[in-house]
C-alpha positions in Angstrom: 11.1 57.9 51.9 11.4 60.0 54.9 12.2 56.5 56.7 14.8 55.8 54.6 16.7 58.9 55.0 16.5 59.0 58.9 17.7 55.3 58.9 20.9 56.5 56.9 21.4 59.5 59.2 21.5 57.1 62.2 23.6 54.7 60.6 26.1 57.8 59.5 25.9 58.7 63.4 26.5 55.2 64.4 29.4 54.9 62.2 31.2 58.3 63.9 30.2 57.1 67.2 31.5 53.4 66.7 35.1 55.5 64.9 35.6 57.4 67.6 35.1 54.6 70.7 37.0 52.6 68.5 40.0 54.9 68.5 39.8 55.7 71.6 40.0 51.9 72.9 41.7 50.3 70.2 44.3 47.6 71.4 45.8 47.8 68.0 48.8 50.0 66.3 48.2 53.4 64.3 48.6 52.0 61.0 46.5 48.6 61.9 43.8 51.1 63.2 43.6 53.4 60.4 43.2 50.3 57.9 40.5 48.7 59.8 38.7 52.7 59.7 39.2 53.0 56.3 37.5 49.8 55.7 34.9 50.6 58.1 34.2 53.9 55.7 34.4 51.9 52.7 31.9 49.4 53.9 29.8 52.2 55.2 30.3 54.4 51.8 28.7 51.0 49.0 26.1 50.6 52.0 24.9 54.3 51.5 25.7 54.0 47.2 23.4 50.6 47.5 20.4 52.5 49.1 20.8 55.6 47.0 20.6 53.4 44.4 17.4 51.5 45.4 15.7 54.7 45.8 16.7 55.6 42.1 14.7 52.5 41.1 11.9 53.2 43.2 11.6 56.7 42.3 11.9 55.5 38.3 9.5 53.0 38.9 6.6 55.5 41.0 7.4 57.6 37.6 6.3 55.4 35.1 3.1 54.6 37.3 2.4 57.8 37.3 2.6 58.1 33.5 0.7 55.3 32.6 -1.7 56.3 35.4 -2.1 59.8 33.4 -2.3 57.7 30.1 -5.3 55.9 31.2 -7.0 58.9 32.5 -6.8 60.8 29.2 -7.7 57.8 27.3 -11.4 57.5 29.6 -11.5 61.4 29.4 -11.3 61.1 25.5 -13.7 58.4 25.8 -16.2 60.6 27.8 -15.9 63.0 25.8 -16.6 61.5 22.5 -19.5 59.6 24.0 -21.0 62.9 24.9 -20.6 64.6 21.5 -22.4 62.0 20.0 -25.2 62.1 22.6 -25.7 65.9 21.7 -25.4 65.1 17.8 -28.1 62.4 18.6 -30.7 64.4 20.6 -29.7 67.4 18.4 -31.0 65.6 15.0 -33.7 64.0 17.0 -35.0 67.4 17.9 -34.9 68.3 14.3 -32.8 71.0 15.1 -29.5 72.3 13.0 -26.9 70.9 14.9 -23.6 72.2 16.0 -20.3 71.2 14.5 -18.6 70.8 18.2 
């Protein structure tokens, strides 16, 4: 993820750097310049929304892993645990012992 947000930092920095050259040596007028910028933003503004939104999805999807991950891990746990109570209840009554209500 680290990645991702150095590669948008660069681009960011790319886009100023590319504005300001660009205004510096533009061959066309004001209001023809400012157009093509505020296109240039735009393009540069869904570019950023589309890889904030891809790391939305990502970091939804790494969530429900994690969840179901968790689920399965309580479900052996349970499963462990069960099988252990009924060893002790079987070598407990095969001792002839009282046993104890765990």
């Amino acid at each position: 993820m680290a990645d991702d947000s150095n590669s948008i930092l660069w681009f960011l920095a790319g886009l100023g750097v590319g504005a300001a050259v660009g205004v510096l040596y533009a061959p066309r007028s004001g209001s023809e310049m400012r157009e093509t910028l505020r296109a240039k933003a735009d393009e540069g503004r869904e570019f950023v929304s589309q890889r904030a939104r891809k790391a939305r999805e990502q970091a939804s999807d790494l969530v429900d892993k994690g969840r179901e991950v968790a689920k399965q891990q309580k479900e052996q746990f349970k499963s462990a645990y069960e099988a252990g109570r009924q060893a002790y209840h079987e070598a407990t009554a095969a001792d002839g012992g009282a046993s104890k209500n765990l």
